[in-house]
Backbone and ligand atoms as CSV (ligand in chain L), in Angstrom:
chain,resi,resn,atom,element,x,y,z
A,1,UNK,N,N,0.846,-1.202,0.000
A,1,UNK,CA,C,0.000,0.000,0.000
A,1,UNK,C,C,0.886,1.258,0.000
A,2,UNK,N,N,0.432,2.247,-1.085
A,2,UNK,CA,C,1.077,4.034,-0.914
A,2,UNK,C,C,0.892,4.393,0.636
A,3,UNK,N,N,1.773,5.601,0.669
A,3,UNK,CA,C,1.219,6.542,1.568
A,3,UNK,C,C,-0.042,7.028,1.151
A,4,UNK,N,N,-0.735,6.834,0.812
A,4,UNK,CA,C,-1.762,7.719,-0.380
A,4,UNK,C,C,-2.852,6.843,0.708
A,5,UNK,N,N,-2.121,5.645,0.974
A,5,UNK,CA,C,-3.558,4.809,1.216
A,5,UNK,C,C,-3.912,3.824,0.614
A,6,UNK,N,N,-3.916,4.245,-0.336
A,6,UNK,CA,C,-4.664,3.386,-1.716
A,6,UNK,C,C,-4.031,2.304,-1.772
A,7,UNK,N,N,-4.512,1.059,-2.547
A,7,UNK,CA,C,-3.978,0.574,-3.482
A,7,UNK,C,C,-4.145,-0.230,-4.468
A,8,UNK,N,N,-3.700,-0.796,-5.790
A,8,UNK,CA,C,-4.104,-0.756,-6.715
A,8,UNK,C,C,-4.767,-2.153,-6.938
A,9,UNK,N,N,-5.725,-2.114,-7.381
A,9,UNK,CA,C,-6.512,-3.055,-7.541
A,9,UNK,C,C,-6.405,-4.035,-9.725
A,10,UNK,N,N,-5.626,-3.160,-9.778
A,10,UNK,CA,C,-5.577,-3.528,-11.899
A,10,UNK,C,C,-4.312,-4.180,-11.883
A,11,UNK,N,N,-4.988,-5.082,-12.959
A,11,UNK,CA,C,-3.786,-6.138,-13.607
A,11,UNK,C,C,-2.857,-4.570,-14.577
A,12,UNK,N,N,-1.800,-4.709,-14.174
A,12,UNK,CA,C,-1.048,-3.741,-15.305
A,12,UNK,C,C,0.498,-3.900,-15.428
A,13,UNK,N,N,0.791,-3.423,-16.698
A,13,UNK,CA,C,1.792,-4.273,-17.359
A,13,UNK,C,C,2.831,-2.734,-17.754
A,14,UNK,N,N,3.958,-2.647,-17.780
A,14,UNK,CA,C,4.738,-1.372,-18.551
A,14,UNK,C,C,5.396,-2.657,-19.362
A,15,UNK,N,N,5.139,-1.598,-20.680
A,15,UNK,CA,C,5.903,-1.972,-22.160
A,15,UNK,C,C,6.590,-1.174,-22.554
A,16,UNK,N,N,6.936,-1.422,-24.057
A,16,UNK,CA,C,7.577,-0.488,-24.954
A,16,UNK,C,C,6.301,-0.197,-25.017
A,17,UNK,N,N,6.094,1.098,-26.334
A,17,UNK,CA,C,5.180,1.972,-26.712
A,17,UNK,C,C,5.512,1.861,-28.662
A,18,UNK,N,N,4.097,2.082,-29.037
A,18,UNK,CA,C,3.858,1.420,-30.070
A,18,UNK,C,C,3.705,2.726,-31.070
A,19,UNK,N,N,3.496,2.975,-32.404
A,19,UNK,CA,C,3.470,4.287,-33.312
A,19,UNK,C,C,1.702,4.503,-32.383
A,20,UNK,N,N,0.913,3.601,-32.834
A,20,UNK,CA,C,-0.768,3.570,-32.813
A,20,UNK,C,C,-0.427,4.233,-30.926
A,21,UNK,N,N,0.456,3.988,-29.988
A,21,UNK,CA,C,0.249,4.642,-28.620
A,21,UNK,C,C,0.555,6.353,-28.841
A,22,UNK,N,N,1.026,6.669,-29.649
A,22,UNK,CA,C,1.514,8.297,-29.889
A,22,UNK,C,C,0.251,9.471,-29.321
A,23,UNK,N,N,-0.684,9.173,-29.849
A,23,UNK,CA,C,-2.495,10.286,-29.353
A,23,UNK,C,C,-2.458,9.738,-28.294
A,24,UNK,N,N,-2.359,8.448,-27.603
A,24,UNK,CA,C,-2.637,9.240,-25.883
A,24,UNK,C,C,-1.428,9.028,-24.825
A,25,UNK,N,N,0.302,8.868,-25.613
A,25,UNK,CA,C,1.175,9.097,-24.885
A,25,UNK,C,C,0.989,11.147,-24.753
A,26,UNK,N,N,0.495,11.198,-25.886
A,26,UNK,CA,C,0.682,12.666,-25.949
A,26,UNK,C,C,-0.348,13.342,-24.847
A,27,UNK,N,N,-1.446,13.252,-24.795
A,27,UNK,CA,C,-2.608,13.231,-24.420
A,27,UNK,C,C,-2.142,13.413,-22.683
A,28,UNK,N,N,-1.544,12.509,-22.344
A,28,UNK,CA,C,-1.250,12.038,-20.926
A,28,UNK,C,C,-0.305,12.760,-20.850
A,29,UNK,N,N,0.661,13.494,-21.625
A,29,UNK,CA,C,2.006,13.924,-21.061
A,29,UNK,C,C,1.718,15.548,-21.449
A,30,UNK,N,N,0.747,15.563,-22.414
A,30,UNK,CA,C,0.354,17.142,-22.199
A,30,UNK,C,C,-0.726,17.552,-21.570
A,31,UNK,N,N,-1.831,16.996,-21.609
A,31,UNK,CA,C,-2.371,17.615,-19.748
A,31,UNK,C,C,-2.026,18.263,-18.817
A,32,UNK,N,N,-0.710,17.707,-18.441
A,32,UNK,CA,C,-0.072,18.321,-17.128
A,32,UNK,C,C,0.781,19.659,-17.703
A,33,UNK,N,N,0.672,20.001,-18.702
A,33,UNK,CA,C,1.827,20.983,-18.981
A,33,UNK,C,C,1.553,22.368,-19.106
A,34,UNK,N,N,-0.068,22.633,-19.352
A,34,UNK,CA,C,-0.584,23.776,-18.513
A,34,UNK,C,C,0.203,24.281,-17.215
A,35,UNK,N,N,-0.127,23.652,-16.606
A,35,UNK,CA,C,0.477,23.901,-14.786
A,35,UNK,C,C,2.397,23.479,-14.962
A,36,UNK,N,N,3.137,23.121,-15.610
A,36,UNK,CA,C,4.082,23.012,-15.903
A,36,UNK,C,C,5.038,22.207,-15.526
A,37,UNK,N,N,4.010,20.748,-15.327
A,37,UNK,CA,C,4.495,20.000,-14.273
A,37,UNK,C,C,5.275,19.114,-15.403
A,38,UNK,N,N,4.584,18.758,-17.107
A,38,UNK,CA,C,5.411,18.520,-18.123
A,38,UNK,C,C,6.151,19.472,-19.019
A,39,UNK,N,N,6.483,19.205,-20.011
A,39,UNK,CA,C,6.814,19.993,-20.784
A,39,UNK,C,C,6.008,19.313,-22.106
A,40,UNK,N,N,5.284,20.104,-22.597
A,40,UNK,CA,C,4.720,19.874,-23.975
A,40,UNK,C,C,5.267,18.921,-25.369
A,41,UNK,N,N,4.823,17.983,-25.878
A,41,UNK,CA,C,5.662,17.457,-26.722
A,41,UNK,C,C,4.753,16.977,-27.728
A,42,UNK,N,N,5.419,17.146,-29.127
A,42,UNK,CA,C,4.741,16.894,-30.159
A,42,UNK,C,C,4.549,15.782,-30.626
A,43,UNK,N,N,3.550,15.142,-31.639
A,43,UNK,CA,C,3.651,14.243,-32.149
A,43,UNK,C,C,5.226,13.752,-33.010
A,44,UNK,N,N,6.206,14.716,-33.423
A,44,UNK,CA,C,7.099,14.614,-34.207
A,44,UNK,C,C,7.939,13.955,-33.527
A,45,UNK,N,N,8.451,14.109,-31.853
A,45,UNK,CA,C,8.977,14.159,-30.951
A,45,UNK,C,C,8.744,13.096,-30.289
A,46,UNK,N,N,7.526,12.639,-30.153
A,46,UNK,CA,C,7.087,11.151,-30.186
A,46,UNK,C,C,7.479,10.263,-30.745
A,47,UNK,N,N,7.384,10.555,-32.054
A,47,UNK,CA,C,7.868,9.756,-33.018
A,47,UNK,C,C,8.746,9.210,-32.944
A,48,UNK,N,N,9.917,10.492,-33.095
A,48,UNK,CA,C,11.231,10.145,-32.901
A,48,UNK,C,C,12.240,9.718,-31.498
A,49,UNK,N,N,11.344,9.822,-30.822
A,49,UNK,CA,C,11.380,9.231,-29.840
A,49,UNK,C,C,11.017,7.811,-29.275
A,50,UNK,N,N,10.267,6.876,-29.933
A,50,UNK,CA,C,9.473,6.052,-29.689
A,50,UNK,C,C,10.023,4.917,-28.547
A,51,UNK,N,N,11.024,4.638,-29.259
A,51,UNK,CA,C,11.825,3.634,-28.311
A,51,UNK,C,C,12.530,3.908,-26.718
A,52,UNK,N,N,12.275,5.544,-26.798
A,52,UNK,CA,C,12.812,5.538,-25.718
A,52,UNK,C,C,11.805,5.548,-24.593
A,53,UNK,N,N,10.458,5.473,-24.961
A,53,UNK,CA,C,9.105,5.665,-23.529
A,53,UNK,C,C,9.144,4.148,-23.259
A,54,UNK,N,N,8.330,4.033,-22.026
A,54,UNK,CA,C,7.569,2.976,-21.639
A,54,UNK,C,C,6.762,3.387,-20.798
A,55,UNK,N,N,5.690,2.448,-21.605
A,55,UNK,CA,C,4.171,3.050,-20.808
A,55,UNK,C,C,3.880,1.779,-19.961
A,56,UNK,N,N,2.862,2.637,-19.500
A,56,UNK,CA,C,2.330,1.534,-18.650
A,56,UNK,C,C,0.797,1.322,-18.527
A,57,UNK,N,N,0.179,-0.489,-18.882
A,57,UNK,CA,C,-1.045,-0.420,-20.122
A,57,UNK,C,C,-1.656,-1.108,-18.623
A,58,UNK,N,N,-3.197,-1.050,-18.952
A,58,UNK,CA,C,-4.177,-1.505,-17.740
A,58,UNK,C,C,-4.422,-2.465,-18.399
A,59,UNK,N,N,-5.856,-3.647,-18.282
A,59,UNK,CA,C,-5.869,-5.095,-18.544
A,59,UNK,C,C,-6.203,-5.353,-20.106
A,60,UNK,N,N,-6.810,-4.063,-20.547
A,60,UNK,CA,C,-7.215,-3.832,-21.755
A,60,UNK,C,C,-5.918,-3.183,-22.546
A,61,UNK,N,N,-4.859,-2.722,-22.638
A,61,UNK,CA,C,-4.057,-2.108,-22.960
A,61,UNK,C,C,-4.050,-0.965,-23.375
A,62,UNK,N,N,-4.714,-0.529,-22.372
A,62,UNK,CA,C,-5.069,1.231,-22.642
A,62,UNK,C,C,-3.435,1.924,-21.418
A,63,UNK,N,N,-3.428,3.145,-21.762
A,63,UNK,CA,C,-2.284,3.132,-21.318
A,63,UNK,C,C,-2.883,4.558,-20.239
A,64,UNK,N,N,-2.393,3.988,-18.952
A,64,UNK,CA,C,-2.386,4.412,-17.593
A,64,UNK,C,C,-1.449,5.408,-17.318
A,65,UNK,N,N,-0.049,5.593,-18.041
A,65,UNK,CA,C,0.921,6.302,-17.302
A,65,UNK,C,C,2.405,6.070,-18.692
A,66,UNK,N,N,3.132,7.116,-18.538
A,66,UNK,CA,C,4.074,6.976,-19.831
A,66,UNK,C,C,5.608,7.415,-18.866
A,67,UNK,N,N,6.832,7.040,-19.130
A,67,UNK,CA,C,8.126,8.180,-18.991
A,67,UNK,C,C,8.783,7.915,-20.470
A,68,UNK,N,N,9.813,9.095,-20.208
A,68,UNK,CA,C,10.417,8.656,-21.724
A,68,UNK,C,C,11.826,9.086,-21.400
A,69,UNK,N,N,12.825,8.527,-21.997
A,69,UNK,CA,C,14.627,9.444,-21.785
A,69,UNK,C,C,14.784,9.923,-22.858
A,70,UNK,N,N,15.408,11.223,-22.499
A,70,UNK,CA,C,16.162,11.864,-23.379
A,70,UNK,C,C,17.417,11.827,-23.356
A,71,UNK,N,N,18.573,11.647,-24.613
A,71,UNK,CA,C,19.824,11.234,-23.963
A,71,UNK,C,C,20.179,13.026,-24.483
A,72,UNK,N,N,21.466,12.881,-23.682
A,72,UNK,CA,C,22.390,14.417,-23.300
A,72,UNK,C,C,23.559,13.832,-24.101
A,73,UNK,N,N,24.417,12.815,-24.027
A,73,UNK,CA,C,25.581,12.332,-24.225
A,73,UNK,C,C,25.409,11.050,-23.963
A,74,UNK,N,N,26.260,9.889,-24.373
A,74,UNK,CA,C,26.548,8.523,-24.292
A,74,UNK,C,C,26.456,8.150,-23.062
A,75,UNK,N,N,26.878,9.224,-22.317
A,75,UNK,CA,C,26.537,8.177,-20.678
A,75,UNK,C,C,25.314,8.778,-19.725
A,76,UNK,N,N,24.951,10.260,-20.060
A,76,UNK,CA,C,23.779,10.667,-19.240
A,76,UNK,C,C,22.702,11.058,-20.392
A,77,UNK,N,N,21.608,10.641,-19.432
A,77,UNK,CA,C,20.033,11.078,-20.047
A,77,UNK,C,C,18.865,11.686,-18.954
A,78,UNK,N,N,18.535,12.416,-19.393
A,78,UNK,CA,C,17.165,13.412,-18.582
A,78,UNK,C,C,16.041,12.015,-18.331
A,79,UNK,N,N,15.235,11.627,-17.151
A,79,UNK,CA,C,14.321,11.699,-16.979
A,79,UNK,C,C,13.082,12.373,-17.965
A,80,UNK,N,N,11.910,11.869,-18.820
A,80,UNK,CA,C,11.000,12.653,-19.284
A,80,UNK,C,C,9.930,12.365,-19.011
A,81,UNK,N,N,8.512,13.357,-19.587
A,81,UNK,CA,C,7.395,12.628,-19.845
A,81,UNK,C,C,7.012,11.786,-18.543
A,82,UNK,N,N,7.274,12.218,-17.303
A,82,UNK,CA,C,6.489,10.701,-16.101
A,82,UNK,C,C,5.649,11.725,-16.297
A,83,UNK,N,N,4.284,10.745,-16.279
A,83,UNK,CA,C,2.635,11.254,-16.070
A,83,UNK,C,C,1.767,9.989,-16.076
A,84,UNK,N,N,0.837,10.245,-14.816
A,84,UNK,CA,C,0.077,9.069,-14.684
A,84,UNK,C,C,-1.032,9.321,-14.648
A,85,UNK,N,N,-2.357,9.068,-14.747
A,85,UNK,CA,C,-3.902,9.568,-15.395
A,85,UNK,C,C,-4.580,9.622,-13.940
A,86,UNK,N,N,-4.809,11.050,-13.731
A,86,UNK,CA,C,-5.080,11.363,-12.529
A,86,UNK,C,C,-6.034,10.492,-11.779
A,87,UNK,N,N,-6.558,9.529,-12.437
A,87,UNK,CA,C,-7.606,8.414,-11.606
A,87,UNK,C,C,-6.571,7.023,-11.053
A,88,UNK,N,N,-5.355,7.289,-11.465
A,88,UNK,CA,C,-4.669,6.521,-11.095
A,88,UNK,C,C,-3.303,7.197,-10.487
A,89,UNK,N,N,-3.473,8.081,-10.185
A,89,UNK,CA,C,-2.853,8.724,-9.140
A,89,UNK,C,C,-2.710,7.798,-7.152
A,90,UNK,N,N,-1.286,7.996,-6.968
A,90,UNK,CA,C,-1.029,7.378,-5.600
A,90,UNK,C,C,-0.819,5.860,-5.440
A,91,UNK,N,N,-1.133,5.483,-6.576
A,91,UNK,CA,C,-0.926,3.786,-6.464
A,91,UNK,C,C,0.143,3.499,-6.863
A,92,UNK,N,N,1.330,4.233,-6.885
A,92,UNK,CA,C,2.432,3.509,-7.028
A,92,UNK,C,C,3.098,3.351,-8.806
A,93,UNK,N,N,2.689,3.623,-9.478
A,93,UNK,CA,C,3.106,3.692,-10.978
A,93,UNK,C,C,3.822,4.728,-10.824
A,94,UNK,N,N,3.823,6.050,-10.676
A,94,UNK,CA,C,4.720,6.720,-10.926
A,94,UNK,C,C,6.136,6.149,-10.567
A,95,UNK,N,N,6.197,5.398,-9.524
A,95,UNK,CA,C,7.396,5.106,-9.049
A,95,UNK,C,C,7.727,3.607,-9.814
A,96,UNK,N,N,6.750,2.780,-10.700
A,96,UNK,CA,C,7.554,1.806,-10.962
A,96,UNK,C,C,7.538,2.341,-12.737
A,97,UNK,N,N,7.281,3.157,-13.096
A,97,UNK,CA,C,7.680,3.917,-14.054
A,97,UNK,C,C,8.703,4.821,-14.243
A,98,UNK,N,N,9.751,5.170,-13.002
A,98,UNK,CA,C,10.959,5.927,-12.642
A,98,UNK,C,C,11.952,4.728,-12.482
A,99,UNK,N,N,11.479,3.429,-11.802
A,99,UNK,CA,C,12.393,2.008,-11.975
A,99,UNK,C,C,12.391,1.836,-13.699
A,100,UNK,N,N,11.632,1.889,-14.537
A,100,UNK,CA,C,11.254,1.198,-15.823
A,100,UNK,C,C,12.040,1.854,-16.248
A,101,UNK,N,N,12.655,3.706,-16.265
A,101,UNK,CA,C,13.357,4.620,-16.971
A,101,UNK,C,C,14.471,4.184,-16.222
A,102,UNK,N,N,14.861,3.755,-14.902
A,102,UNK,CA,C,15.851,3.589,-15.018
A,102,UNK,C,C,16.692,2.281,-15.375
A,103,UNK,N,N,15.655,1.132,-15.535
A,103,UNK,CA,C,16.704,0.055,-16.368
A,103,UNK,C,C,16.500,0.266,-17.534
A,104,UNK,N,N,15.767,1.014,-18.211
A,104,UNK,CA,C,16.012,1.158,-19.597
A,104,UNK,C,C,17.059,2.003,-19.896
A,105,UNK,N,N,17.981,3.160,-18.799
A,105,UNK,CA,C,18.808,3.740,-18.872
A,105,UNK,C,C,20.088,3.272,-18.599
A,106,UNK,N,N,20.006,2.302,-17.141
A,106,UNK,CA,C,20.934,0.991,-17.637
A,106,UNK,C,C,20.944,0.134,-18.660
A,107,UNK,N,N,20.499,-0.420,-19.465
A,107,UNK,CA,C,20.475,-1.260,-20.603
A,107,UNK,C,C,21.384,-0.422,-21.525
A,108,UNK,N,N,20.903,0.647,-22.081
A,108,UNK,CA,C,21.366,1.607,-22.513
A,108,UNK,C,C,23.055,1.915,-22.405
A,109,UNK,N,N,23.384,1.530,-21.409
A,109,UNK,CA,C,24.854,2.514,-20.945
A,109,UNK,C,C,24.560,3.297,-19.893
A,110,UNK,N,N,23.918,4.059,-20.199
A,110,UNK,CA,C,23.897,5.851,-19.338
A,110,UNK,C,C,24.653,5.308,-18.232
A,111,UNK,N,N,25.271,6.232,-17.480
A,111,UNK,CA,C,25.811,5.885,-16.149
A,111,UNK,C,C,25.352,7.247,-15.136
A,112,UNK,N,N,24.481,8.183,-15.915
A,112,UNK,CA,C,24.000,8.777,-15.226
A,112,UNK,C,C,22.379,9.584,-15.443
A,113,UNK,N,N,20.967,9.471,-15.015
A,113,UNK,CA,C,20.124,9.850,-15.014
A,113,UNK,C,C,19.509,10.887,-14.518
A,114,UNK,N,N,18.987,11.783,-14.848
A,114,UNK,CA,C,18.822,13.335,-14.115
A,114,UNK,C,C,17.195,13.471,-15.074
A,115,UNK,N,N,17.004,14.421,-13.302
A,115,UNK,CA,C,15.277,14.648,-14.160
A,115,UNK,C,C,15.159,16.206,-13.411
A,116,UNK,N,N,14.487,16.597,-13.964
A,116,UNK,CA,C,13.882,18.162,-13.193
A,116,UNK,C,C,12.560,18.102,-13.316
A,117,UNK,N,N,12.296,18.881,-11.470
A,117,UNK,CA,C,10.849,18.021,-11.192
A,117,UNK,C,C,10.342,18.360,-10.128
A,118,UNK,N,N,8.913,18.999,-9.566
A,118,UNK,CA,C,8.281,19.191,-8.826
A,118,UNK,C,C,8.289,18.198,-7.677
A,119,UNK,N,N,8.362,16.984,-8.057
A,119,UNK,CA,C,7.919,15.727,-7.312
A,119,UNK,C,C,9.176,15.611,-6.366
A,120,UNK,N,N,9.581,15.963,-5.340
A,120,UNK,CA,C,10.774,15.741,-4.536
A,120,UNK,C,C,11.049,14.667,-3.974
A,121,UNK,N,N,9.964,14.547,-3.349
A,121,UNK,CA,C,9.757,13.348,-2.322
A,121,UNK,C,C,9.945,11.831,-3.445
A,122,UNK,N,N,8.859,12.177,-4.205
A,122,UNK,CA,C,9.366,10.472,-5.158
A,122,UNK,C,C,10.722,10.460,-5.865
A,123,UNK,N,N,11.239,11.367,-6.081
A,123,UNK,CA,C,12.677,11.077,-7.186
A,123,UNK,C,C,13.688,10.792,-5.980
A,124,UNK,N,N,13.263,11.800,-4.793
A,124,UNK,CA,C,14.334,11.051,-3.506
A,124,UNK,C,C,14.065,9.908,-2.957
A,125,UNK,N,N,12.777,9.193,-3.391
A,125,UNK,CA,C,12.533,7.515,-2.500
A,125,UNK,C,C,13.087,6.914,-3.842
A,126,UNK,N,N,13.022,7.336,-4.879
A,126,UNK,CA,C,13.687,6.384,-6.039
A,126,UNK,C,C,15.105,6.251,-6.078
A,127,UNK,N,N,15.910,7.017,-5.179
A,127,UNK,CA,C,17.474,7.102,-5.342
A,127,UNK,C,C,17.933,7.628,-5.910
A,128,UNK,N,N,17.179,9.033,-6.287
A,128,UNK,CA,C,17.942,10.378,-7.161
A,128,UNK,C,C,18.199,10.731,-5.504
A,129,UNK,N,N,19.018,11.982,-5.863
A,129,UNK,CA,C,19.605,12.854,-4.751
A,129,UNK,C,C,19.264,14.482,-5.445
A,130,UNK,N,N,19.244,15.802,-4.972
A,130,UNK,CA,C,19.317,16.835,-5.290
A,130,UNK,C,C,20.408,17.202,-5.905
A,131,UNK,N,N,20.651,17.641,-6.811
A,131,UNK,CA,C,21.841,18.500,-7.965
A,131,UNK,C,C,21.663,19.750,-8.499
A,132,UNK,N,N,22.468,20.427,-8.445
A,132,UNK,CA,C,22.298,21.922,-9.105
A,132,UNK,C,C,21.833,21.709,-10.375
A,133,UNK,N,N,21.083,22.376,-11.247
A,133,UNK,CA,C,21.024,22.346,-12.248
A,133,UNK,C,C,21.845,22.614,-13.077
A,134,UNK,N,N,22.736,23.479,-12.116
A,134,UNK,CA,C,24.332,23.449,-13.035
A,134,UNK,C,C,25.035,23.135,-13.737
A,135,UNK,N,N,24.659,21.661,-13.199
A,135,UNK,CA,C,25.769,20.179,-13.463
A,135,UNK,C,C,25.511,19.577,-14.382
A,136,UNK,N,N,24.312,20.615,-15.584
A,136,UNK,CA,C,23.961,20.115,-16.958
A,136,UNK,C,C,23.660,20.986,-17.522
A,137,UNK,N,N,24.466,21.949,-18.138
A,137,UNK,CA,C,24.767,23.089,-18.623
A,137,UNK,C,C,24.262,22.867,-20.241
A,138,UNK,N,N,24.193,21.384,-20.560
A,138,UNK,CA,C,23.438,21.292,-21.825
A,138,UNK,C,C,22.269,20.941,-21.287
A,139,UNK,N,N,21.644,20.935,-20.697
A,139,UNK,CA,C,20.317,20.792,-20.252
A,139,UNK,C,C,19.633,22.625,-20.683
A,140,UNK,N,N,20.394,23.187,-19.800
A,140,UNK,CA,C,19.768,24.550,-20.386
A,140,UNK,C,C,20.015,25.272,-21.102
A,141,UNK,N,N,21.294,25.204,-22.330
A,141,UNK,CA,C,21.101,25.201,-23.683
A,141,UNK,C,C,20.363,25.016,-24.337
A,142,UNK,N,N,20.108,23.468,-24.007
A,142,UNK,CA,C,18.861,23.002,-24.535
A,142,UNK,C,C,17.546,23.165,-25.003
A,143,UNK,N,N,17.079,23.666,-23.676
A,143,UNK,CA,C,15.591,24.445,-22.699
A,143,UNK,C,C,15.807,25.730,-22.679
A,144,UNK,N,N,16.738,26.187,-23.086
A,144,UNK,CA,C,16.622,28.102,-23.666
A,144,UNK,C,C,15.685,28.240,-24.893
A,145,UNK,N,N,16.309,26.551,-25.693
A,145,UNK,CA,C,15.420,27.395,-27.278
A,145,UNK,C,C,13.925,26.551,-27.408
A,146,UNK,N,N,13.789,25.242,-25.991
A,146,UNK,CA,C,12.412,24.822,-26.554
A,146,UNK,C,C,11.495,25.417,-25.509
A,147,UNK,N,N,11.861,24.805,-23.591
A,147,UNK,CA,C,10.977,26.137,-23.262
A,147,UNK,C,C,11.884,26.491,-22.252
A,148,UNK,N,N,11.717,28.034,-21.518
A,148,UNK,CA,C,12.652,28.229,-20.798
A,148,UNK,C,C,11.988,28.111,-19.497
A,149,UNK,N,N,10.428,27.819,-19.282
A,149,UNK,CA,C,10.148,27.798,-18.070
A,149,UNK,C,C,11.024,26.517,-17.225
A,150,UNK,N,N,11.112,25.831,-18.089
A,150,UNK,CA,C,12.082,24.703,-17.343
A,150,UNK,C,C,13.017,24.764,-17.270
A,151,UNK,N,N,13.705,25.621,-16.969
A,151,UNK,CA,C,14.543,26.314,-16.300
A,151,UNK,C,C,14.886,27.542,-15.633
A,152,UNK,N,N,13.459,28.142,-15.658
A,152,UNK,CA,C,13.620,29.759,-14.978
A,152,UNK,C,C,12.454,29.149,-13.775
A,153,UNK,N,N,11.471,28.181,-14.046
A,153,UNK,CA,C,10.616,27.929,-12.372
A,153,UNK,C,C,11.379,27.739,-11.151
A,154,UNK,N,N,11.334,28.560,-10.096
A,154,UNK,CA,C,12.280,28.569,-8.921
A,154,UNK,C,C,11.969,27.146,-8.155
A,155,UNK,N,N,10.804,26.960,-8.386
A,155,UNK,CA,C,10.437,25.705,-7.647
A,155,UNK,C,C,11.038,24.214,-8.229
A,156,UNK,N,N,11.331,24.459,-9.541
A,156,UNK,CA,C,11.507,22.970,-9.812
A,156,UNK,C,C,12.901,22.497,-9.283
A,157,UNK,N,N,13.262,21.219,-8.853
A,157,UNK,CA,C,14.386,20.639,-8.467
A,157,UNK,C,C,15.576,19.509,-9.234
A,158,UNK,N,N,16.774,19.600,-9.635
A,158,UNK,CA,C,16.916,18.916,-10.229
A,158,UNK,C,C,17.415,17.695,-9.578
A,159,UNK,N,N,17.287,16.692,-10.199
A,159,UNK,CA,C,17.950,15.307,-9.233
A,159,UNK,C,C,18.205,13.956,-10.262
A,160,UNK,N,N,19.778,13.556,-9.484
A,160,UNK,CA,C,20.350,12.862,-10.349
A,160,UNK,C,C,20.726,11.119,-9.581
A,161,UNK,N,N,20.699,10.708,-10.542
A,161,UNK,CA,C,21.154,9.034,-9.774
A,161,UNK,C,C,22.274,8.453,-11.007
A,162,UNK,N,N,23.331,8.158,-10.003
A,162,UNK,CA,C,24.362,7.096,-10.678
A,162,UNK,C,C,24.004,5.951,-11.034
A,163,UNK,N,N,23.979,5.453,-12.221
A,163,UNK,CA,C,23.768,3.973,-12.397
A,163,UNK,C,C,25.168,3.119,-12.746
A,164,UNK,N,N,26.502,3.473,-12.742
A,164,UNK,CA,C,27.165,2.769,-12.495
A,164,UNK,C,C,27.741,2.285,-11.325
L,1,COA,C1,C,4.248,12.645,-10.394
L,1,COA,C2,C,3.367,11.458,-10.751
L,1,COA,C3,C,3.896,10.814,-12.033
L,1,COA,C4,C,3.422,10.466,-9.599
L,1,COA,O1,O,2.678,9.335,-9.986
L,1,COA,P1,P,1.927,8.438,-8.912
L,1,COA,O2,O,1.564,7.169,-9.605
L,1,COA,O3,O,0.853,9.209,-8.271
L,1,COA,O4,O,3.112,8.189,-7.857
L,1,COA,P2,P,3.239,6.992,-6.831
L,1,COA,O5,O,1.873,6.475,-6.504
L,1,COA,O6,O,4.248,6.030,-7.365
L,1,COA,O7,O,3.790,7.717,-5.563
L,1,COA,C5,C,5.116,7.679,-5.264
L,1,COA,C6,C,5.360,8.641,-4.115
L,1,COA,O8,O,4.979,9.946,-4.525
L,1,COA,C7,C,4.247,10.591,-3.482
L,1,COA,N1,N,2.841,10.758,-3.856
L,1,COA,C8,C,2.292,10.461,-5.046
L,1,COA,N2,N,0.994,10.794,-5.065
L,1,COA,C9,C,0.730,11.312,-3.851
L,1,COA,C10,C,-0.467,11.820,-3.262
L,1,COA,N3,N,-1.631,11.888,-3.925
L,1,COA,N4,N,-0.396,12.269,-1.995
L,1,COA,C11,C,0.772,12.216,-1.304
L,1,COA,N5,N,1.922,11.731,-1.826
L,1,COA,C12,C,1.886,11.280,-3.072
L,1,COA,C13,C,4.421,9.738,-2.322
L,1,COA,O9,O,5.667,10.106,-1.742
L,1,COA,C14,C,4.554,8.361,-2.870
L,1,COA,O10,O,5.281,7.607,-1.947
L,1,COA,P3,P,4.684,6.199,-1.386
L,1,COA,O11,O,4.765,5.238,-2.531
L,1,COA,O12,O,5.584,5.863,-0.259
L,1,COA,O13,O,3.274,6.454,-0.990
L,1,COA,C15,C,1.873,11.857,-10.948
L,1,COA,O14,O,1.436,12.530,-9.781
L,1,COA,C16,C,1.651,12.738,-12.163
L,1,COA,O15,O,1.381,12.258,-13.260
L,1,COA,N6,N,1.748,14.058,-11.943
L,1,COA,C17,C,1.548,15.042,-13.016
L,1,COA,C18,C,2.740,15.083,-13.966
L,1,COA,C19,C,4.053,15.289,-13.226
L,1,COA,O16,O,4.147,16.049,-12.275
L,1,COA,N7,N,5.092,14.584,-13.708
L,1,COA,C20,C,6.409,14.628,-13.129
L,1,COA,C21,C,7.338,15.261,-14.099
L,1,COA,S1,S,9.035,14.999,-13.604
């Protein structure tokens, strides 16, 4: 059981993510980006991205919750895209969707994972730690030219975990 209380009662499965999952990886990961808890992402971006999400599908294979990596360099990649469908909020997916990004970031190589993120408390029970945002100076290169709130919100935190 969460702290939340809750807990989850659905058969559910995290996969890869399919072209036909693109309308409601998007769907789910832009919702939240009003309030700026994602960052907005296109179908193009999806696309080209595909291999790097894993969602996570309920008994029907509708999809409950998505993350995705972005790589920086050969050994580190950003955290992306965690969002889970607010009716399934507190049961614990967000966090086995931050495990899913991170063996897919081990598999990968990366030897290092970094996310920037409202959520403090879960990226510190997952075994990130707090980091300046400093310490990814192409991170906000980056996020100068797509958005800069993600990197000018005082509130957001960045946090990183070693995987070697
Ligand atoms: C952040 C988010 C992905 C978390 O997903 P989730 O499935 O609710 O998270 P979990 O159930 O795995 O919760 C993990 C921890 O987060 C905290 N938490 C999550 N929901 C909470 C709630 N409703 N109340 C209190 N704590 C909560 C708890 O610390 C929980 O710890 P526990 O497992 O010991 O109870 C989800 O809230 C979401 O989609 N938010 C909007 C998008 C967003 O903010 N994305 C993050 C971008 S980096």
């Amino acid at each position: 059981m969460s702290k939340t209380g809750k807990t989850s009662t659905l058969s559910t499965r995290i996969t890869r993510a399919n072209e036909t999952d693109i309308p409601s990886l998007l769907s789910l990961n832009n919702r939240y980006a009003a309030a700026g808890l994602t960052l907005a992402r296109t179908a193009e971006f999806a696309a080209n991205h595909l291999g790097d999400y894993r969602v996570l599908r309920d008994a029907s294979g509708g999809i409950l919750g998505c993350v995705s990596l972005d790589e920086y360099s050969p050994s580190v990649a950003e955290i992306i895209s965690l969002a889970v469908d607010q009716d399934a909020h507190g049961l614990g997916y967000g966090r086995q969707l931050i495990a899913a990004g991170v063996e897919l970031a081990r598999t990968r190589g990366y030897t290092e994972l970094f996310a920037v993120s409202y959520s403090d408390e879960l990226f510190l029970s997952c075994g990130f730690e707090r980091m300046p945002l400093s310490a990814y100076p192409e991170k906000i290169s980056r996020y100068q030219k797509v958005d800069r709130t993600e990197i000018e919100v005082g509130e957001k935190h960045c946090f990183a975990r070693r995987l070697a």
